[in-house]
C-alpha positions as protocol buffer text, in pm:
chain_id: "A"
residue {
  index: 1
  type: UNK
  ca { x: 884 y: -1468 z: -429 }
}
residue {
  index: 2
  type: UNK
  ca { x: 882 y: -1833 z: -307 }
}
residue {
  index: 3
  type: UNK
  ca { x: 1223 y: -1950 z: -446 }
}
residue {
  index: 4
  type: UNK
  ca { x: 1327 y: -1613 z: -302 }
}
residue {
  index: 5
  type: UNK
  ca { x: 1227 y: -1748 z: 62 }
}
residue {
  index: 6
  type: UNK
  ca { x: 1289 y: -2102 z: 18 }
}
residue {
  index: 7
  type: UNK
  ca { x: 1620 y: -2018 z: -47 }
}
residue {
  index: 8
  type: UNK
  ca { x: 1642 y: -1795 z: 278 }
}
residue {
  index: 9
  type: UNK
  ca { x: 1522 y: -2119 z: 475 }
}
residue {
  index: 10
  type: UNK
  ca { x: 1747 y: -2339 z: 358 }
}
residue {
  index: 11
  type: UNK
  ca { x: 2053 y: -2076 z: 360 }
}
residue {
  index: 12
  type: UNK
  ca { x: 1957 y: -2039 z: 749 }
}
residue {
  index: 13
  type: UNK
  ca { x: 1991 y: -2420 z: 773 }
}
residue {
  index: 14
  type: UNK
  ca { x: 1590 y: -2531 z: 805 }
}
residue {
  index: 15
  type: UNK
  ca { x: 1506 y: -2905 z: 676 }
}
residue {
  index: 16
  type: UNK
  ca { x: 1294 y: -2786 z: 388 }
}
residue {
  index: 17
  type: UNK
  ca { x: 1039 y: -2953 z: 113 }
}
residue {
  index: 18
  type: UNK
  ca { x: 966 y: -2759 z: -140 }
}
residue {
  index: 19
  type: UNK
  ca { x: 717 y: -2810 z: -420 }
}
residue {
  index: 20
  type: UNK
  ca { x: 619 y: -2644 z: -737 }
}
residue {
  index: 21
  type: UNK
  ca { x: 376 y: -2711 z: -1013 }
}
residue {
  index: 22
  type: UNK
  ca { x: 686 y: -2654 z: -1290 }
}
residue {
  index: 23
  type: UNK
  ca { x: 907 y: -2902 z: -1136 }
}
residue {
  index: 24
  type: UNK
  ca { x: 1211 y: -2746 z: -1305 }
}
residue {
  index: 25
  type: UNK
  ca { x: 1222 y: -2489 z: -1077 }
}
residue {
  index: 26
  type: UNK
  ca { x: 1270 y: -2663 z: -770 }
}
residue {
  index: 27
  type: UNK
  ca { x: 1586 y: -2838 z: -921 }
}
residue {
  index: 28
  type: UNK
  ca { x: 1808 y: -2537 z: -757 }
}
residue {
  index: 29
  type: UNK
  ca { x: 1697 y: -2664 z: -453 }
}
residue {
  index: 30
  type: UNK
  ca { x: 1803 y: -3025 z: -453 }
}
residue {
  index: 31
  type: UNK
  ca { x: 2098 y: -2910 z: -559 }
}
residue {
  index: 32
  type: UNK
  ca { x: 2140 y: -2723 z: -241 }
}
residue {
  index: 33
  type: UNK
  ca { x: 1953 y: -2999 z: 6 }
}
residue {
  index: 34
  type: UNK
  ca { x: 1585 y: -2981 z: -30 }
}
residue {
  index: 35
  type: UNK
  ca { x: 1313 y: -3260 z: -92 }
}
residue {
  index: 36
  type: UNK
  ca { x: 1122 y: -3218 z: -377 }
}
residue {
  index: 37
  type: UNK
  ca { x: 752 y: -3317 z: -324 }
}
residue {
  index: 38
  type: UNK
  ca { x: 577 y: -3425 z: -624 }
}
residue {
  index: 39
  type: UNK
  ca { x: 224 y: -3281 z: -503 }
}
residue {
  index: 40
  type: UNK
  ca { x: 120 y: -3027 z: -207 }
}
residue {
  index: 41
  type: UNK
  ca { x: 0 y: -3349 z: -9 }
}
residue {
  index: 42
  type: UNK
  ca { x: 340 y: -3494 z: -14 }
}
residue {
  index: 43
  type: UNK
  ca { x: 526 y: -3170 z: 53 }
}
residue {
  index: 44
  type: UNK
  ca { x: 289 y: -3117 z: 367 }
}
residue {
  index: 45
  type: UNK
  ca { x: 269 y: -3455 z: 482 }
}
residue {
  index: 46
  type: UNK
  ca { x: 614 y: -3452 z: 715 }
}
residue {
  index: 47
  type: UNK
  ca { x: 568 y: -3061 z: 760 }
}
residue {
  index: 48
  type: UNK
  ca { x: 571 y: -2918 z: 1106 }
}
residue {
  index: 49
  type: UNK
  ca { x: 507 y: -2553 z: 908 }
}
residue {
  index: 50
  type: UNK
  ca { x: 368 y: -2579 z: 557 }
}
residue {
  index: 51
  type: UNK
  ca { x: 422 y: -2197 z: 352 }
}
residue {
  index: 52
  type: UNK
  ca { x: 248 y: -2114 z: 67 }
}
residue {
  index: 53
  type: UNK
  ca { x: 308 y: -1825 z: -201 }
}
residue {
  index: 54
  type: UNK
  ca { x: 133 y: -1815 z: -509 }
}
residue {
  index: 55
  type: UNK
  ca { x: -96 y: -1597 z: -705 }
}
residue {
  index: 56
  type: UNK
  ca { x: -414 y: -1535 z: -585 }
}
residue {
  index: 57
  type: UNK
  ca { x: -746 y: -1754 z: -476 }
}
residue {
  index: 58
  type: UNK
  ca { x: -755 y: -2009 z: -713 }
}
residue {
  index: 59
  type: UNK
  ca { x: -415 y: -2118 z: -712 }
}
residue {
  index: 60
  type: UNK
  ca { x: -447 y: -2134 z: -315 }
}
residue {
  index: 61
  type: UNK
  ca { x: -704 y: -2363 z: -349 }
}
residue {
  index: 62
  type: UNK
  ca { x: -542 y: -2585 z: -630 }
}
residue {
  index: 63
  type: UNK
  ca { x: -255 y: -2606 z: -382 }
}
residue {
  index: 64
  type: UNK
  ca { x: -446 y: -2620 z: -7 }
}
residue {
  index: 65
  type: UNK
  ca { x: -800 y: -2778 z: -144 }
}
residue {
  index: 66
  type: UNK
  ca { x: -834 y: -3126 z: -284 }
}
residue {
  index: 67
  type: UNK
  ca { x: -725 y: -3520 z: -279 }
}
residue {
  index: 68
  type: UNK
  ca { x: -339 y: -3363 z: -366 }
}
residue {
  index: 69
  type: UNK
  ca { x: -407 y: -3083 z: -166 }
}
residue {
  index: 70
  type: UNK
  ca { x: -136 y: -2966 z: 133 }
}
residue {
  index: 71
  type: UNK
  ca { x: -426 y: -3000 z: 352 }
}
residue {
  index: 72
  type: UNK
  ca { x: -482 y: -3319 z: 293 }
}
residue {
  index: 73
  type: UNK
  ca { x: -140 y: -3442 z: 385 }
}
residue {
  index: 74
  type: UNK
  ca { x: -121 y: -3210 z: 663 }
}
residue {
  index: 75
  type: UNK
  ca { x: -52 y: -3371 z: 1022 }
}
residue {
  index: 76
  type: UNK
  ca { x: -238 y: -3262 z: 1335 }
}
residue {
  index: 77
  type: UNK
  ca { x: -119 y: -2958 z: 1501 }
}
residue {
  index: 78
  type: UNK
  ca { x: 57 y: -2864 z: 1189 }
}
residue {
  index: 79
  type: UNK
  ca { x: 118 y: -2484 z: 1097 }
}
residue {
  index: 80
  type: UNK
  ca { x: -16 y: -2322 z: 817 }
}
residue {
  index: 81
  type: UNK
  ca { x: 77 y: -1984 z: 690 }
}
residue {
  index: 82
  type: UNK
  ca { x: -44 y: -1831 z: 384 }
}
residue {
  index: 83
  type: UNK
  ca { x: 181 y: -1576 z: 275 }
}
residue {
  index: 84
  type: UNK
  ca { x: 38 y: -1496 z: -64 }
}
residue {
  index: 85
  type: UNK
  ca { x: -187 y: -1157 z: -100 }
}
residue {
  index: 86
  type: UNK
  ca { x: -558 y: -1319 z: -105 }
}
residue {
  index: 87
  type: UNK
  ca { x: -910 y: -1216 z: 3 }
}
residue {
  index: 88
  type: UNK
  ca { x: -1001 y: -1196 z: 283 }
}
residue {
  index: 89
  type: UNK
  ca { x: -1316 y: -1408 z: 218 }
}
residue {
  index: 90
  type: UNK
  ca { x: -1054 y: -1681 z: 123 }
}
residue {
  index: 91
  type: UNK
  ca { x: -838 y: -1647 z: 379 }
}
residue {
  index: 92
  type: UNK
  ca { x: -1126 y: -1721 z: 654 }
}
residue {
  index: 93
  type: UNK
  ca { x: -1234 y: -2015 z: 444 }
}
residue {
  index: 94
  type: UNK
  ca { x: -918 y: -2180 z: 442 }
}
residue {
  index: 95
  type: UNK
  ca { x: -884 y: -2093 z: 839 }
}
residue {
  index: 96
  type: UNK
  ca { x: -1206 y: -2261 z: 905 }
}
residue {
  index: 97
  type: UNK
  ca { x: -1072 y: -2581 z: 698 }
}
residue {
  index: 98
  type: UNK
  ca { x: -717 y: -2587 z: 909 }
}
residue {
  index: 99
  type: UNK
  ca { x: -931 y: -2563 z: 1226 }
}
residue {
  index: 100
  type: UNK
  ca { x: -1099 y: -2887 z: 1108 }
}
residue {
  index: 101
  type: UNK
  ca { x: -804 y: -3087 z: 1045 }
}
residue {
  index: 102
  type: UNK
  ca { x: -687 y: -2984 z: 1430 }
}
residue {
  index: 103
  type: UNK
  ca { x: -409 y: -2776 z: 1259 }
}
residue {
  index: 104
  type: UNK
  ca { x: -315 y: -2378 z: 1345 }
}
residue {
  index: 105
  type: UNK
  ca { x: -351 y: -2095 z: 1083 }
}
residue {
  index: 106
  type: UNK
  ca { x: -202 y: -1766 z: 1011 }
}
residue {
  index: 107
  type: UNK
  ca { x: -252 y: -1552 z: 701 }
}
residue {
  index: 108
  type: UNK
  ca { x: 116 y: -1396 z: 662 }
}
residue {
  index: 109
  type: UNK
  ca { x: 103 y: -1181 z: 347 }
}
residue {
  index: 110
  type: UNK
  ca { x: 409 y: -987 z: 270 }
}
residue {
  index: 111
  type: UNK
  ca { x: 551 y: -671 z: 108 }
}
residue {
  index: 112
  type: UNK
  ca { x: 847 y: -656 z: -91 }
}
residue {
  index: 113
  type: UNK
  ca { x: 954 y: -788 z: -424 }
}
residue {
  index: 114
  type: UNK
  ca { x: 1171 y: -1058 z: -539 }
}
residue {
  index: 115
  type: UNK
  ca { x: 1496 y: -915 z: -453 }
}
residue {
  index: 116
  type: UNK
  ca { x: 1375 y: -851 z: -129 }
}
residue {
  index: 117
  type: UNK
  ca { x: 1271 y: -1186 z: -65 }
}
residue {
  index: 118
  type: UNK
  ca { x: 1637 y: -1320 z: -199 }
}
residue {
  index: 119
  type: UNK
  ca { x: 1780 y: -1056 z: 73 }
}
residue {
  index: 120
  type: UNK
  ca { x: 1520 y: -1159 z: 340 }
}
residue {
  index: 121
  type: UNK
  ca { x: 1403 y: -774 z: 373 }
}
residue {
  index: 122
  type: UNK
  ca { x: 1025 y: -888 z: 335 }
}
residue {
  index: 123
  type: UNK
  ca { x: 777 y: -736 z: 581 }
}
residue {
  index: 124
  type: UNK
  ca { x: 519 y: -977 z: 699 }
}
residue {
  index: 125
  type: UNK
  ca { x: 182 y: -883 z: 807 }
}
residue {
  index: 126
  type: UNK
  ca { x: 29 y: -1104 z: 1007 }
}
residue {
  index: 127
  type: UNK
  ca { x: -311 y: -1227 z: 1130 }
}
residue {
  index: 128
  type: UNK
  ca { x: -366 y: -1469 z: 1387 }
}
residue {
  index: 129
  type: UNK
  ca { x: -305 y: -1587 z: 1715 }
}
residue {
  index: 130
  type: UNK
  ca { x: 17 y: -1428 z: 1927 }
}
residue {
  index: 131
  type: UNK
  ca { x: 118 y: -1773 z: 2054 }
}
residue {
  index: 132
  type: UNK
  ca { x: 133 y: -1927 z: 1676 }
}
residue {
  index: 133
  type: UNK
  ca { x: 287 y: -1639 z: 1579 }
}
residue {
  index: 134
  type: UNK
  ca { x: 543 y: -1674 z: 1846 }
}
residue {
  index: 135
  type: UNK
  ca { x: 614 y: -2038 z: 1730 }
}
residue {
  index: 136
  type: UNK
  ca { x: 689 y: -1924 z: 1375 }
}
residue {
  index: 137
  type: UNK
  ca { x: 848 y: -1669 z: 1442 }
}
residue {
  index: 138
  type: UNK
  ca { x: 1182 y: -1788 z: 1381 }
}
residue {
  index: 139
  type: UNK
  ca { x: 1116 y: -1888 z: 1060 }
}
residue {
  index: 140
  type: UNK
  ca { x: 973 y: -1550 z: 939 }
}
residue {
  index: 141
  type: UNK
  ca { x: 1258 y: -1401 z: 1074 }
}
residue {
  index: 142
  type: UNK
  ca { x: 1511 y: -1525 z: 856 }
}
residue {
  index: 143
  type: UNK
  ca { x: 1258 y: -1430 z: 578 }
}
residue {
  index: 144
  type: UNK
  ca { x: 1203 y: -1092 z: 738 }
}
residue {
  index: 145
  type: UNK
  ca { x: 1349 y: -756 z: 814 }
}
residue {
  index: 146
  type: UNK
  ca { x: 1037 y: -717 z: 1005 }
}
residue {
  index: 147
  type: UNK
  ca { x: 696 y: -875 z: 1145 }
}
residue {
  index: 148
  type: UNK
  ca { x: 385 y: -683 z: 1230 }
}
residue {
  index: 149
  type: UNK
  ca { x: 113 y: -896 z: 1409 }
}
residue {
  index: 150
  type: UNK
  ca { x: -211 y: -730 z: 1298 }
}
residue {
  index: 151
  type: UNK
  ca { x: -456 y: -894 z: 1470 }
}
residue {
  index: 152
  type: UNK
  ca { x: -714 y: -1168 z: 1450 }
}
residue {
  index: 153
  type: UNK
  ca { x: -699 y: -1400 z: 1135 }
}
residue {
  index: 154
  type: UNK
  ca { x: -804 y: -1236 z: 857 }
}
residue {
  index: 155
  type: UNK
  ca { x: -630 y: -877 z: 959 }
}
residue {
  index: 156
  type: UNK
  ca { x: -302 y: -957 z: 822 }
}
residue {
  index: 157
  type: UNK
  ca { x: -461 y: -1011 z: 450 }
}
residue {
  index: 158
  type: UNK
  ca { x: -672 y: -720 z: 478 }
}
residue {
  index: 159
  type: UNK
  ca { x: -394 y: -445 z: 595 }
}
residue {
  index: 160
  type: UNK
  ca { x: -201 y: -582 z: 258 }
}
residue {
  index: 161
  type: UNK
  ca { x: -473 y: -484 z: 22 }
}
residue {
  index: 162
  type: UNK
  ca { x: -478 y: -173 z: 159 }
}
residue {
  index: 163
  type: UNK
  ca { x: -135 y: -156 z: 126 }
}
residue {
  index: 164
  type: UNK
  ca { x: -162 y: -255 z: -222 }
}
residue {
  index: 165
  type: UNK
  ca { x: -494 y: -40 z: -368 }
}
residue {
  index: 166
  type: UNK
  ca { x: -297 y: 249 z: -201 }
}
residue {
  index: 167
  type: UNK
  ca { x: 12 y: 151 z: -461 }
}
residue {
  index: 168
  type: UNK
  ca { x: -224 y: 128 z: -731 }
}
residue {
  index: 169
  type: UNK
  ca { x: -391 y: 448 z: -699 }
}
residue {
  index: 170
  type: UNK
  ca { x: -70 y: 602 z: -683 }
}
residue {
  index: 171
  type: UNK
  ca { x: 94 y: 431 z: -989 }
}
residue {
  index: 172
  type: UNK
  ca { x: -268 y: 459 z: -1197 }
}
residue {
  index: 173
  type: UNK
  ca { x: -252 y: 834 z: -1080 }
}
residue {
  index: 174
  type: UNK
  ca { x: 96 y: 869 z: -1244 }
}
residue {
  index: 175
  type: UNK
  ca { x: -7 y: 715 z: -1548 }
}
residue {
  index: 176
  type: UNK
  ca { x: -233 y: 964 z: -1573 }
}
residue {
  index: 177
  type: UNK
  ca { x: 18 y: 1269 z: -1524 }
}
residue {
  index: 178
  type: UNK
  ca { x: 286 y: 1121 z: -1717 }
}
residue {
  index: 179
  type: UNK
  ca { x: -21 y: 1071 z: -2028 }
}
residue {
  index: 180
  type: UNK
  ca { x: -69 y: 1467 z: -1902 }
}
residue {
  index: 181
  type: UNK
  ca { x: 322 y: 1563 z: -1984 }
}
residue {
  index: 182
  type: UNK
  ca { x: 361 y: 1387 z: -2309 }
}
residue {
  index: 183
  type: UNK
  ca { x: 65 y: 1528 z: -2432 }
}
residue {
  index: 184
  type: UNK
  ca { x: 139 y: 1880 z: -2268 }
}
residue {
  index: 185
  type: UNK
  ca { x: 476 y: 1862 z: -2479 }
}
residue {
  index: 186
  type: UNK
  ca { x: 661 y: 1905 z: -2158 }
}
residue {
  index: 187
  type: UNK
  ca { x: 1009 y: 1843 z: -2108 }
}
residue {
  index: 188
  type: UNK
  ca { x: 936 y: 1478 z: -1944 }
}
residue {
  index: 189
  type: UNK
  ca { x: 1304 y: 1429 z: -1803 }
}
residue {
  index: 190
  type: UNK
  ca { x: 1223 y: 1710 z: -1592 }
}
residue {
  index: 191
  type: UNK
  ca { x: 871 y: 1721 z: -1556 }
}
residue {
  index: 192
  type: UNK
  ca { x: 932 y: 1352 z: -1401 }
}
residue {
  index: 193
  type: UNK
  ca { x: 1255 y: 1432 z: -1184 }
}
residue {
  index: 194
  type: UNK
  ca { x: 1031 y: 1748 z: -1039 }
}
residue {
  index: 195
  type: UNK
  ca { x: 752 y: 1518 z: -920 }
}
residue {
  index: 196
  type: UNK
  ca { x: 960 y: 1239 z: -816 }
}
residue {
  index: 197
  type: UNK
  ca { x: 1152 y: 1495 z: -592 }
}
residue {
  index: 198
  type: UNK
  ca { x: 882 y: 1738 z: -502 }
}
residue {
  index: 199
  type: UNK
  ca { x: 609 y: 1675 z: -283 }
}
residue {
  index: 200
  type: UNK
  ca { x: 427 y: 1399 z: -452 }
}
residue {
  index: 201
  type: UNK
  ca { x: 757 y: 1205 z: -432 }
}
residue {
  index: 202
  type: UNK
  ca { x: 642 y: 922 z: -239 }
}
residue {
  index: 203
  type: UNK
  ca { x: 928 y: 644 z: -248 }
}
residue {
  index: 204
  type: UNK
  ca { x: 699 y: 440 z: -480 }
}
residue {
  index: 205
  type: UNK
  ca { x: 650 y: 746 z: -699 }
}
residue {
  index: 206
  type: UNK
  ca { x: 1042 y: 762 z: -746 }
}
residue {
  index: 207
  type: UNK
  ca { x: 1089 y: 397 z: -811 }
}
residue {
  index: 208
  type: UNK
  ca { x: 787 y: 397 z: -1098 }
}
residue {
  index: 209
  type: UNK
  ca { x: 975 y: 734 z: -1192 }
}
residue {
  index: 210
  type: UNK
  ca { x: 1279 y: 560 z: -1248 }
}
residue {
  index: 211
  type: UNK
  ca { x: 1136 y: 279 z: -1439 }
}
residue {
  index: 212
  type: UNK
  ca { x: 914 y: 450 z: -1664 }
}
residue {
  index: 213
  type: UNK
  ca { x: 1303 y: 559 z: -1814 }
}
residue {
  index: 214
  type: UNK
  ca { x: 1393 y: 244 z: -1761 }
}
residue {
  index: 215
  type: UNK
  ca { x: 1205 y: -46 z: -1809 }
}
residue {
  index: 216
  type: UNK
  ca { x: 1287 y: -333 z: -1573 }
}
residue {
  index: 217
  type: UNK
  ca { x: 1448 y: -647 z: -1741 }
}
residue {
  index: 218
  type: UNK
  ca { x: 1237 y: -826 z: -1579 }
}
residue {
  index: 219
  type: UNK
  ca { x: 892 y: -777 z: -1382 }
}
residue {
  index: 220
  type: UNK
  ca { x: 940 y: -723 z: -933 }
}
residue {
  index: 221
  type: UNK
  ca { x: 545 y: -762 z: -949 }
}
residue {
  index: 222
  type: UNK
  ca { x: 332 y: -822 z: -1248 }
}
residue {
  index: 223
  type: UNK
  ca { x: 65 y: -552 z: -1357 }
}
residue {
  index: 224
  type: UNK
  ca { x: -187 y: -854 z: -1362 }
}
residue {
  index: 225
  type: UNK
  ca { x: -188 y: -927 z: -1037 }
}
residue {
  index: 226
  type: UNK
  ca { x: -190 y: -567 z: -911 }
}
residue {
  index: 227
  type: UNK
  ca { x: -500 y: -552 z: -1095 }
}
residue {
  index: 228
  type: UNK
  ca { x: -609 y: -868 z: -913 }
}
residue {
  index: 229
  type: UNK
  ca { x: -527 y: -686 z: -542 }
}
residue {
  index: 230
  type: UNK
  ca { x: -708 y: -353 z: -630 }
}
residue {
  index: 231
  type: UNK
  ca { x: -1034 y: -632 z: -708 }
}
residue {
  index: 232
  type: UNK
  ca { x: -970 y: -812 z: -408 }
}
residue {
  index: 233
  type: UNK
  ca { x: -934 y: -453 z: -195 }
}
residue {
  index: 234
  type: UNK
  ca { x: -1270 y: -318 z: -351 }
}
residue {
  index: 235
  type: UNK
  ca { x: -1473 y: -661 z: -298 }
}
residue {
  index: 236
  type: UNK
  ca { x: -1363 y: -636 z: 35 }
}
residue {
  index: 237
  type: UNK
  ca { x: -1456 y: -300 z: 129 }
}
residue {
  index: 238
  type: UNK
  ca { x: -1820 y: -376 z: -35 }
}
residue {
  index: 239
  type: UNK
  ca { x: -1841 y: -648 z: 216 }
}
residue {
  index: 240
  type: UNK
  ca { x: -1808 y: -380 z: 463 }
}
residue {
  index: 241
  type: UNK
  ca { x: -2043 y: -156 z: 325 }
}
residue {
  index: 242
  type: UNK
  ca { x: -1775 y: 98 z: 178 }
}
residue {
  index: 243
  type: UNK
  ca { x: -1710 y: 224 z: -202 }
}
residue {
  index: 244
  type: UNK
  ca { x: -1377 y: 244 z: -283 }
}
residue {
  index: 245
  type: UNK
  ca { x: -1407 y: 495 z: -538 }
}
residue {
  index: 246
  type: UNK
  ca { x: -1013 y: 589 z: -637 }
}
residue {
  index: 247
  type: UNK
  ca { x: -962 y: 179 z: -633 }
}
residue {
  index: 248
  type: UNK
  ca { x: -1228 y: 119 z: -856 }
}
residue {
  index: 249
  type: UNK
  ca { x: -1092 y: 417 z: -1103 }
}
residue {
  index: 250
  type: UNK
  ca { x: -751 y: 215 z: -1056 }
}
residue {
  index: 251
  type: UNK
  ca { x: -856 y: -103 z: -1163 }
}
residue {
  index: 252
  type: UNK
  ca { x: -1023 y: 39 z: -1480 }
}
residue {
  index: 253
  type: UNK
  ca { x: -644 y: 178 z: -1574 }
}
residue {
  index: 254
  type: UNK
  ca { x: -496 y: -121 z: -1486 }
}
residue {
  index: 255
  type: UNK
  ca { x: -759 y: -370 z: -1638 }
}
residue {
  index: 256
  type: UNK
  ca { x: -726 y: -132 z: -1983 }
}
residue {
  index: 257
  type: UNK
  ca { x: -369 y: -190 z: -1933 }
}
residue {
  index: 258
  type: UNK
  ca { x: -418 y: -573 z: -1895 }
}
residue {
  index: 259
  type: UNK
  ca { x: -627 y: -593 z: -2186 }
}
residue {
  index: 260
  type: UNK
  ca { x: -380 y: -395 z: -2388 }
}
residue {
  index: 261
  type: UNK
  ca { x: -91 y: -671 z: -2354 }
}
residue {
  index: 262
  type: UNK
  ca { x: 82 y: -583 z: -2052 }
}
residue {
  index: 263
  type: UNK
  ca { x: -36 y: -811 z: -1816 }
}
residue {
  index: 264
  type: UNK
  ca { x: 255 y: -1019 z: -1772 }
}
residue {
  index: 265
  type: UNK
  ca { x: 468 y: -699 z: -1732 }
}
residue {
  index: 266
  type: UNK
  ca { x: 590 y: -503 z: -1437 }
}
residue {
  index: 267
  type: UNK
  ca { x: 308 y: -330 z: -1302 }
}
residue {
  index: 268
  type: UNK
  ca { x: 511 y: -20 z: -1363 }
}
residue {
  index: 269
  type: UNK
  ca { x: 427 y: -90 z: -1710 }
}
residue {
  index: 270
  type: UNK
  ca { x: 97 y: 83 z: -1625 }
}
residue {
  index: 271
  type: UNK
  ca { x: 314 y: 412 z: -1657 }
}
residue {
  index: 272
  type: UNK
  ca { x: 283 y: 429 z: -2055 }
}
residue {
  index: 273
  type: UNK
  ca { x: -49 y: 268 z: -2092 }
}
residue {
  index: 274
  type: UNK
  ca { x: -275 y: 601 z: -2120 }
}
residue {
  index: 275
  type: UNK
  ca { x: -342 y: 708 z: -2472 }
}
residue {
  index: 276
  type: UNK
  ca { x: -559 y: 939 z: -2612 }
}
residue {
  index: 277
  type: UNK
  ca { x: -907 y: 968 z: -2710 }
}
């Protein structure tokens, strides 16, 4: 997802310093004009907007928190926008650290998969102030076929886990039916082209449809970390004093899934992971 926007910036003409902790991937980006920053300090340190995109809470810390950390080399009155899909607990706590180093936060988590972010057709969700957003703006934008400010910090990271425990009740729900055809001895070509087009045929129903016939040579969006949303979404929503019950079932079909090997997979992968009793 971040060489997918990098390159966007840098196609659109934006003076850009990229790191990454595999240093062979940013060598596509010399190539085409970039600075390569050995640390998150250095690749910060002449930033007027520092983006980050990585996994989950832990690697946002490793690259916002610490000595090497981007927010140590980040200049006063610097932007900071978090686009990976984090807590919300994390994304307030490294809101209250930009406010202390007189810098300006938003948490900018995005929908879309790699190819989307290669096409910039990502859809950012973002919390935070209007006036930052409006100063950013332009950058999204040629990352972006669309922005939606949700409100105060904090709002844009929470809409995305929704958005992403809804996915994974739907594709754990599949996995379920699909287990339900097989071992129905239904005709599955069929059985699947009926749901995909009938009225459960959500657009993500129809694209897990059409991988679970075709694997993807690659994964769009690992199973692991869709597992690691549908945790965020239901720590969250304990926080607030609510039980995400479906979510919760979810995360039990994708965790089995995990455990069973497919972690590093296309979530989609989820799809053939129900077996018997």
């Amino acid at each position: 997802m971040g060489s997918g926007m990098a390159g966007r910036l840098l196609s659109a003409g934006f003076p850009l310093t990229v790191y990454n902790r595999t240093r062979e991937k940013t060598q596509r980006f010399a190539e085409a004009g970039a600075t390569v920053a050995k640390t998150p300090r250095e690749a910060a340190a002449q930033a007027d907007i520092i983006i980050s995109m990585v996994a989950d809470d832990t690697a946002s810390r490793t690259v916002w928190f610490g000595e090497d950390g981007a927010l140590a080399g980040a200049q006063r009155g610097s932007i900071l926008v978090e686009s990976s899909t984090l807590s919300v607990k994390h994304v307030g706590e490294l809101a209250a650290a930009a406010t202390e180093k007189d810098c300006e936060f938003l948490d900018a988590p995005v929908t879309g998969t790699k190819p989307h972010a290669q096409s910039g057709q990502l859809l950012f969700l973002v919390g935070g102030s209007t006036q930052t957003l409006a100063t950013v703006r332009p950058v999204l934008q040629v990352m972006s076929r669309d922005i939606v400010h949700a409100g105060a910090i904090g709002s844009g990271a929470l809409l995305k886990l929704i958005n992403n425990f809804l996915c994974g009740v739907q594709a754990a729900s599949f996995a379920e039916a699909n287990a339900l055809i097989e071992a129905g001895g239904l005709d599955r070509e069929k059985a699947l082209s009926l749901l995909a087009n009938g009225a459960p045929g959500s657009p993500l129903l129809k694209t897990l449809s059409a991988r679970a016939s075709s694997a993807p040579a690659s994964p769009d969006f690992m199973l692991r970390l869709m597992a690691k949303d549908l945790k965020y979404a239901i720590a969250e929503a304990n926080r607030l004093g609510l039980s995400l019950r479906t979510a919760t079932a979810a995360l039990g079909i994708f965790n089995g899934a995990t455990e069973a090997g497919l972690g590093e997979q296309d979530f989609s992968a989820v799809i053939g992971s129900i077996v018997r009793r």
